[in-house]
N, C-alpha and C positions, 0 to 999 in steps of 0.2 A: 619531742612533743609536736604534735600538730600547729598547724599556722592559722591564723583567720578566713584560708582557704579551705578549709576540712571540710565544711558545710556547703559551699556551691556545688551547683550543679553540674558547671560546665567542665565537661572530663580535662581541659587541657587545665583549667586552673587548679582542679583535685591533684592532677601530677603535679605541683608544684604544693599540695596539703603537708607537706612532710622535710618539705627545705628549713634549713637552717635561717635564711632569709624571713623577716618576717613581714608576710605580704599582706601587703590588703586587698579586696576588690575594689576597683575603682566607686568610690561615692561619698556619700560628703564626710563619712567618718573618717578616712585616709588626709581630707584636704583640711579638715576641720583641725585634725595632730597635727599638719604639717604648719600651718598659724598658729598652731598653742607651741609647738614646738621650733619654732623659726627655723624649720628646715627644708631643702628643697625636697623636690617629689622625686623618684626614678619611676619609670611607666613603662614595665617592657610589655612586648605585645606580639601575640603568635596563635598559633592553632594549635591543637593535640595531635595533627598530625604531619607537622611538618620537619622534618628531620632535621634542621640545623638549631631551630628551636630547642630539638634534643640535647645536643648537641653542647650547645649553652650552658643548660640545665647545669649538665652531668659537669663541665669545667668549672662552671663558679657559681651557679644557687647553689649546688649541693656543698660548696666549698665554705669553710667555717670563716679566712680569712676573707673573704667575699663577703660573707654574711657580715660579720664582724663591725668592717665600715658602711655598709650599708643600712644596718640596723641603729650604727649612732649617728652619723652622718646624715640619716636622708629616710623619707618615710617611701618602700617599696611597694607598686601599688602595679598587679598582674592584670593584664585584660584579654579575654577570649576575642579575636576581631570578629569573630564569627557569632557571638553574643552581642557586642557591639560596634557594629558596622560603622557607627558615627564616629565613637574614637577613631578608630582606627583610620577613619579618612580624611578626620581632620589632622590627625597629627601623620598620617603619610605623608601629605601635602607640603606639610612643615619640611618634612625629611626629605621628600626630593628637591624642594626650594631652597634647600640648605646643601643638599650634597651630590644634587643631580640625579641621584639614583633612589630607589625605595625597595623595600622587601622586609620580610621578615627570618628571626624575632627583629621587631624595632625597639632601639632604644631613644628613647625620650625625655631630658632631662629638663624639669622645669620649677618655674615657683608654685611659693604654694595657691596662687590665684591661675595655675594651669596655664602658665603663658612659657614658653617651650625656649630656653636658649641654644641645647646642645639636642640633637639628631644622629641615628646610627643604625645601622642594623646590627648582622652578630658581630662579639666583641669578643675576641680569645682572654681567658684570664689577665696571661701576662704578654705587653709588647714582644711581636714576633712577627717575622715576613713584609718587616715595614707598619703594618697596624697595631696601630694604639691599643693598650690593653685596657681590658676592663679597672684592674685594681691600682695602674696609674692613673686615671680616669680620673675614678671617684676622690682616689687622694688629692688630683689638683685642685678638682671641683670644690671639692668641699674644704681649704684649705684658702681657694675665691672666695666661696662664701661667707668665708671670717673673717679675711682681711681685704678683700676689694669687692665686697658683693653690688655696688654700684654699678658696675661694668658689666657682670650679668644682668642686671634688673634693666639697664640700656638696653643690651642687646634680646632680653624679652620683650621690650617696648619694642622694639624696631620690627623682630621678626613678628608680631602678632598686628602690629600695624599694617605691616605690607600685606599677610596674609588678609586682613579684612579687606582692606584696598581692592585686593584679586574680587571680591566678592559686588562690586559695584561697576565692575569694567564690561564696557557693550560688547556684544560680539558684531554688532553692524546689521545691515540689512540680509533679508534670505536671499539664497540662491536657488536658482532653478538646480532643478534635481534630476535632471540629464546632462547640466555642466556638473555638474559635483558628481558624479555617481562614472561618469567618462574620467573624469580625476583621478578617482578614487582606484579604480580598475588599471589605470594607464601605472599610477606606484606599485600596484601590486605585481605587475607586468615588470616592472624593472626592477624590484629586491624579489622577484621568486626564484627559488633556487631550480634550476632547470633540469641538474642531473637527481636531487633527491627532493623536490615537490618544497612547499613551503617556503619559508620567507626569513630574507636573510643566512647567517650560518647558523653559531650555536649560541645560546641554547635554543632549543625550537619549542615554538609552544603550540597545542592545536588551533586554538581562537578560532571555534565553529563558526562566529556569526560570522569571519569573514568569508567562508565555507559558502553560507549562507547567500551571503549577496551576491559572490559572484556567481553562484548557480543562478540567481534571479536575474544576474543582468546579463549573463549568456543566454538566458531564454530571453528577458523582453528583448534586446537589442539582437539577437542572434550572432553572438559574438563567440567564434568560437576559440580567441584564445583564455577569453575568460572561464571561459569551460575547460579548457585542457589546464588549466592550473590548476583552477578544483579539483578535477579529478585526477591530476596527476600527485595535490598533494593526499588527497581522501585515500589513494593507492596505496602511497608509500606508507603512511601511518600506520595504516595496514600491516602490511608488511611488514614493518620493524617491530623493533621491541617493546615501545612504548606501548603498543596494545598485548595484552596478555593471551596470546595466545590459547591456553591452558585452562583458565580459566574467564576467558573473556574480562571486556571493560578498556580502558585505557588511561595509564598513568598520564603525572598531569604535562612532564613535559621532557622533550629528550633532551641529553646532556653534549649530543652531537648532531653535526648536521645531518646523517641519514636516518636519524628518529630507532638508532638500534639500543643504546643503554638509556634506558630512562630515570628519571628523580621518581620514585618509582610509588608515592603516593597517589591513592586514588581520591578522587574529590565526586563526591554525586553530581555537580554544576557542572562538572565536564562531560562526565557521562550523558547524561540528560542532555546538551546541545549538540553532542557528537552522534547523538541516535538522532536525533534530530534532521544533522546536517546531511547521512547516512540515507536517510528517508527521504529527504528530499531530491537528490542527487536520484534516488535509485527511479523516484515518482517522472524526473524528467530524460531520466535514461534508459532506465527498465532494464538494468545490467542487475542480472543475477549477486553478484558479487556486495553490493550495496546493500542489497537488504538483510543479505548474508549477514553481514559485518553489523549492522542496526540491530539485528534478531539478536546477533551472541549478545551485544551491549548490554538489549534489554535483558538480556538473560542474566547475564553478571550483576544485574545490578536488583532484580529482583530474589536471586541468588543470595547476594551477601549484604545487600541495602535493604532490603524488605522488613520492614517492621514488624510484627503482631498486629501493631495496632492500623498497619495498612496504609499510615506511611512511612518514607524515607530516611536512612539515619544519613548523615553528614559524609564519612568517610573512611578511609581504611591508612592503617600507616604505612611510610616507607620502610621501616626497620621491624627486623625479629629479634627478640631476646637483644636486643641494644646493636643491633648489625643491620646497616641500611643492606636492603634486596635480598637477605637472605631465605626471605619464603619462595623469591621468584627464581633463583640463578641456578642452575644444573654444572656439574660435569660431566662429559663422557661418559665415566666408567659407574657415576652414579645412577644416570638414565639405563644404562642397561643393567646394572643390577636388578633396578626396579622392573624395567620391561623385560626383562631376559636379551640373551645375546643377539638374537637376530630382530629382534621387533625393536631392542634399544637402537641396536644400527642403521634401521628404518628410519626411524624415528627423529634421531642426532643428523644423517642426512637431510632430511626434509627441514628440520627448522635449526639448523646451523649450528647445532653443539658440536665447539671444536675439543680437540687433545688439550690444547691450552687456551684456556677463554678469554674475551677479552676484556672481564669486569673480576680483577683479580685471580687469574686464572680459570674463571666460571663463566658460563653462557648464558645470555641471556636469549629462548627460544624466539626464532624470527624464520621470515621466509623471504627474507631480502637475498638471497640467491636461489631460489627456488622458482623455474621456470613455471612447474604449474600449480599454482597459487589460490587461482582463483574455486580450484574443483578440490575436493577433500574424499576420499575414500574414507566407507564404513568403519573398515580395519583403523584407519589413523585416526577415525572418531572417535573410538574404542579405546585407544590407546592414548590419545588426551584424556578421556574421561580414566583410566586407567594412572596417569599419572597427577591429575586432578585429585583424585582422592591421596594417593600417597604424597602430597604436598599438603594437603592438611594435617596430617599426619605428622609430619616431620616438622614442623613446627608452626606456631599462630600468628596471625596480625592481629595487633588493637585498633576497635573500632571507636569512631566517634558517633557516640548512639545518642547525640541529641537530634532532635528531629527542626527543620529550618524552615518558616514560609514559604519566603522568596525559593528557595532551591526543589524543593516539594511542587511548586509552580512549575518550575522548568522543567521537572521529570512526568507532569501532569499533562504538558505540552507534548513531549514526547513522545508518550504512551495514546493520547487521544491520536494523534497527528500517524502514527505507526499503526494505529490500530484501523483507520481509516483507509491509509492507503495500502496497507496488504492485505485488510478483508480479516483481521483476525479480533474477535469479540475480545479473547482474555486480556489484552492491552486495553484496550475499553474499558473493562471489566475495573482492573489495578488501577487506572486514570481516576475512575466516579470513586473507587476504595478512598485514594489517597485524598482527591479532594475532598469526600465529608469526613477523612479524618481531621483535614485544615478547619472545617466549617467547625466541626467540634468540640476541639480543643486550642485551637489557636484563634479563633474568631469569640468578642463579646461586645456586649453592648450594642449599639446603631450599626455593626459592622465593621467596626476597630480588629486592629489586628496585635497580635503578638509575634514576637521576631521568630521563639524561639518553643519550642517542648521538651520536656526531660524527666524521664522517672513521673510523670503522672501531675509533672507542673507546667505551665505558660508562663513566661518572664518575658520583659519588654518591650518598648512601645515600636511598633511596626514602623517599617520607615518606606520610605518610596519605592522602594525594590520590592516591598512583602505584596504590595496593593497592584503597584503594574503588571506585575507577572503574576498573582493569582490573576487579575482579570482576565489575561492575556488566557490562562488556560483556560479559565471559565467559560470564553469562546469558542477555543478549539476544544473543548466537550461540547457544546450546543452545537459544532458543525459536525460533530462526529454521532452525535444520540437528539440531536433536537431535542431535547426538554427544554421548556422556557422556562423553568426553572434555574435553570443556568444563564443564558441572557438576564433574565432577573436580577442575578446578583452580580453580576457582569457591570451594571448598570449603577447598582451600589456600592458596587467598591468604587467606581470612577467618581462619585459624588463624595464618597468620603475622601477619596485621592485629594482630589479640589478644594477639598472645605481645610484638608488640612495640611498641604503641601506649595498648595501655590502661591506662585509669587506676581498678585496682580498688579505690581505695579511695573516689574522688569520683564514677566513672563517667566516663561521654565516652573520646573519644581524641586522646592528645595528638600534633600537627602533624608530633614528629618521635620517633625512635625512640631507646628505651632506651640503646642504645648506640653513637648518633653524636655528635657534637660539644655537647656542652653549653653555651646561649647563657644570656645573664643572666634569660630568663625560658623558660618549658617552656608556648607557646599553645597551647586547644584550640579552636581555630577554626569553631564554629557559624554563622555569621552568614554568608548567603548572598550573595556581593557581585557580581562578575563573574563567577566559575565557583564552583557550588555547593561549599560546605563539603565538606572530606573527613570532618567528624561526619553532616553530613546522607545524604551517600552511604553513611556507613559502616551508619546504620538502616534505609535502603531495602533495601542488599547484604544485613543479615542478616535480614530482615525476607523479603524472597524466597526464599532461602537454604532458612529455614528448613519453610517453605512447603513447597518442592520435595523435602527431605528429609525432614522430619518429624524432625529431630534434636532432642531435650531441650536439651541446649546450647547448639546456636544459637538455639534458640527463647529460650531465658533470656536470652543477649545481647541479643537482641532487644527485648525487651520492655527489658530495662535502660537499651540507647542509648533506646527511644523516649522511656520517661519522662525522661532526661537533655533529648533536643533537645525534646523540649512544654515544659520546665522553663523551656530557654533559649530557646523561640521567644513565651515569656506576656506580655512586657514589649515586646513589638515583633513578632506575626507576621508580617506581610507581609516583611520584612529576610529570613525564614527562610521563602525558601516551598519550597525543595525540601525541606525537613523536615517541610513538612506535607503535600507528595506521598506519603511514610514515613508519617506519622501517619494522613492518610484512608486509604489502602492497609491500615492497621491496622484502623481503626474501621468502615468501610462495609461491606456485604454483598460478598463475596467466593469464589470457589471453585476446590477443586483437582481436574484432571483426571489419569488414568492410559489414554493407551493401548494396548494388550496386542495384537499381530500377528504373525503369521508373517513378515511382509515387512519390508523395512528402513527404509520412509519411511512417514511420518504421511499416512492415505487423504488423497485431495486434494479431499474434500468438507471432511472437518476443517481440510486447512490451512484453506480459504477462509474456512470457519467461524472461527477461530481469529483469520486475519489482519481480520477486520472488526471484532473485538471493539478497544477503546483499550486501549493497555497499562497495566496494573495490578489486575484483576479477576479475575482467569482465572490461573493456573497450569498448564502441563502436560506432562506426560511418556510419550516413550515407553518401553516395553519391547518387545523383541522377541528372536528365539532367539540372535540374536548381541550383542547388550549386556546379556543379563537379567545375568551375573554382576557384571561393571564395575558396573553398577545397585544391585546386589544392595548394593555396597558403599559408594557415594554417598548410596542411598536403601534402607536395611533393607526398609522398609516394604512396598516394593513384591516383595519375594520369593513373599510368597503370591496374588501376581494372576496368574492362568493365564491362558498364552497361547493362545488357539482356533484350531483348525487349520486354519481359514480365516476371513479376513474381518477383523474386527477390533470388542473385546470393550471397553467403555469404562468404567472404574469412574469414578465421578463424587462426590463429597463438597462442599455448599455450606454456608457458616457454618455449617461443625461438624455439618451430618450427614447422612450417607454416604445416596446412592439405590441402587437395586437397580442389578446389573451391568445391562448393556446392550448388545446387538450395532446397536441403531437409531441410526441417524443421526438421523432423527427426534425422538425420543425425548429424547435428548442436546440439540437446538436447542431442543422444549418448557421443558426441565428449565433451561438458561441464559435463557430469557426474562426480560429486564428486568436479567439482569447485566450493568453498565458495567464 
């Protein structure tokens, strides 16, 4: 019989509709039994597509003696982290403060007032390879909780003490953001792996935003080993396995140090800042190969992410039919059955299918020995899209088809940001799709958000990551299509950010909002991990924001988050580099444009001009006779810039101070020379 998971929405909890285990979702019916029933809670926590998650499942929820003690023992309570981002980061916190390390599934075992004694990730059924089993576990636990449940309830006091504690501790004064950002670069420079790109050994993960900074800070500072790491690691990823070849995208991390077998799930969040990082690298290098690699992204992921409804689903799994990689791994003698003899042999040489492979005698496609890499023949075009299709064929991935703010944000970024700097409208195009699908169905009320969409519902209260990063794309659409339409709401999500995140008495903002679900501790999450901080995003957002308006207020926020994330980025910047994306963006030479026209698009000498600059230097806006009011209201400022009655009239202003107007395109190119 079905569980009290039947009826959600969220695909990873549905997989778990049919366990023996009888689970609850997290809410107050789970903790309300757990008080009537004087039992402790179990809180495991995963995604639907993460393979050890599986993994789990298949050893002991589906296992009856698993179920057994579970179900009298202790009330079971599943959460999707990807549903709710706040569990899951407050009881990570728990978990690595407990065991030095975090991942998932995590296991969580706590009372029933939610206060966490015991912390885990996966747990094999039964003790083996040294790790504690799951159904020793439970038998001690609950075995404590009959006869010494004092000593738990201690050490819940203890750990939910100290965790709150964490939450009042100063990070100290800000730093300048040329000493931090030199810091930052100098660690990266000493754990990057020299002969296969990236950081440290194994396991490698891409972590675009740090992609990100050091392309910015090899242009502002013109540093060129921080350029040669970028792109020596942007190369290799390439090259290896972790990107799909095949069919384009990139799994989420390699399981070796030259990024050839990967954990072979794909996440939209990665995708999304890897086109990103892709685009930008190619914006400040103009190396064919870049945009190459950003175009297949985009392409995979409009491909197998694309919605109907125009936006994004969540993910795709590691495992087919209950076998991780088996959509992606070839043999030999398999590739040329498919391709035939002589085009499979082509084919197995150029992306390294060996005789015997080396992901259980299988290959994973790569062009990590392939001299010429960067250039692709017709013929092998062909013969990817030729073995593209017969991998669908041969068997499926399950998708996670719920659609996410915050990640929809980040793919919104990248589509505007790609679309601008290669001239290509239909990224434009998918960017304005997906954001009024956000404005539609995940936005109500004053501009409130919801975390999550599914089958034709919104569920949850938005949390700081859904509001930074839609505004953040809200922008990069307004610099890509200028509708003030977009700065508009740019403007109101940062007012709602504020009213319901901040924390005016310490600074920062906190993970979740004033008035949703109050957990045993209130994170504010700086630390740049797999997807940038929603603090780090929240000082870029107002940091540009305020730029493009000139508002007093956001400018004061502004300046407020920055010195909060240089405070928290002193003691570790490289952890925090998309806060020193914010912080250089603050400190480096910088300028705002205003252009004033009769016509309704930006001349398309400026766009050019505009898209070749890297983003973060440059601000600009238009006016023209049909948005100067909307304008007028977004940006005061620009009410007194007249609009000429032909051509187009350029007020220009760099670190703080204003050139003479100008009708020259010329003129304008001179006046930006040497802004990055």
């Amino acid at each position: 019989m079905p569980n009290r998971l039947f009826s959600e929405k969220s695909p990873y909890l549905f997989q778990h509709a049919n366990n023996p285990v009888d689970w609850y979702p997290w809410g107050e019916e789970a903790f309300t039994k757990a008080k009537t029933e004087d039992k402790p809670v179990f809180l495991s926590v995963g995604y639907s597509s993460c393979h050890w998650c599986h993994v789990m499942a298949h050893e002991s929820f589906e296992d009856d003696a698993v179920a057994e003690i579970l179900n009298s023992g202790f009330v079971a309570v599943k959460v999707d982290r990807e549903e709710r981002p706040d569990v899951d980061a407050v009881y990570m916190e728990v978990c690595q403060a407990l065991t030095g390390s975090g991942g998932w599934p995590m296991t969580i075992i706590m009372t029933p007032d939610k206060k966490p004694f015991f912390a885990g990730t996966y747990l094999p059924k039964s003790s083996k390879y040294g790790m504690t089993g799951l159904l020793e576990l439970l038998h001690a636990i609950s075995k404590r909780w009959k006869t010494n449940r004092k000593a738990l309830l201690d050490d819940s006091d203890r750990v939910t003490s100290y965790m709150q504690s964490r939450e009042t501790d100063a990070f100290g004064e800000g730093v300048p953001a040329r000493r931090l950002a030199r810091a930052a670069k100098d660690s990266f420079s000493r754990i990057f792996d020299e002969k296969w790109g990236g950081f440290g050994s194994s396991p490698k993960f891409p972590t675009p935003h740090n992609i990100l900074f050091l392309l910015r800070y090899s242009a502002l500072e013109q540093d060129t080993r921080a350029r040669g790491i970028a792109e020596s690691t942007l190369e290799h990823m390439y090259r290896g396995g972790i990107f799909d070849h095949i069919g384009g995208g990139f799994s989420r991390y390699s399981t070796d140090e030259k990024w050839l077998i990967p954990h072979f799930e794909k996440m939209l969040y990665d995708n999304a800042l890897l086109a990103w990082a892709y685009t930008e690298a190619f914006s400040l290098t103009w190396r064919p190969l870049y945009q190459s690699v950003a175009r297949k992204t985009i392409a995979y992921v409009m491909t197998e992410l694309l919605d109907s409804s125009g936006g994004f689903l969540c993910s795709q799994d590691a495992d087919s039919e209950g076998v991780e990689g088996k959509y992606y791994v070839f043999t030999h003698a398999e590739v040329k059955n498919a391709l035939g003899e002589a085009k499979g042999d082509a084919f197995c040489r150029r992306f390294g299918i060996e005789l015997n492979g080396p992901f259980e005698g299988k290959s994973v496609p790569n062009l990590i020995t392939c001299d010429g890499y960067e250039t692709e023949s017709a013929e092998m075009s062909e013969l990817l899209h030729e073995l593209y299709e017969y991998r669908l064929h041969r068997t499926s991935l399950h998708r996670d088809d719920k659609l996410l703010s915050s990640w929809n944000a980040l793919m919104i970024i990248a589509l505007a940001r790609a679309g601008r700097v290669f001239g290509d409208g239909s990224y434009l195009s998918a960017a304005k799709e997906a954001e009024k699908f956000v404005a539609d169905n995940l936005m109500y009320g004053s501009g409130r958000l919801f975390i999550r969409w599914r089958d034709g519902e919104a569920a949850g209260d938005g949390q700081l990551d859904d509001y930074a990063f839609l505004g953040l794309a809200l922008l990069e659409l307004y610099a890509a299509a200028f509708d003030v339409e977009y700065l508009e709401r740019a403007v109101k999500i940062a007012a709602v950010m504020n009213e319901l995140f901040a924390d005016e008495q310490n600074g920062g903002y906190f993970m979740y909002s004033k008035d949703a679900e109050q957990l045993i501790t209130r994170p504010k999450p700086v630390y740049d991990g797999a997807i940038p901080s929603g603090n780090s995003a929240a000082a870029l957002l107002l940091l540009r924001l305020s730029r493009l308006t000139a508002d007093k207020d956001l400018a004061e926020a502004a300046e407020k988050q920055l010195i909060y994330v240089s405070a928290a980025a002193a003691a570790q910047p490289y952890s925090h580099s998309f806060s020193l994306l914010a912080l250089m963006e603050a400190e480096y030479p910088s300028a705002e444009l205003v252009c004033a026209t009769p016509g309704n698009t930006v001349p398309g000498e400026l766009a050019e001009l505009v898209s070749q600059k890297p983003s973060g230097g440059l601000s600009v806006i238009l006016k023209t006779p049909e948005n100067a009011e909307k304008l007028k209201a977004a940006a005061p400022f620009t009410a007194e810039y007249r609009i000429p009655q032909s051509g187009a009239m350029y007020y220009l202003c760099r670190d703080k101070t204003c050139f003479e107007p100008t009708n020259s395109l010329e003129m304008l190119r001179n006046a930006l020379t040497g802004l990055i």
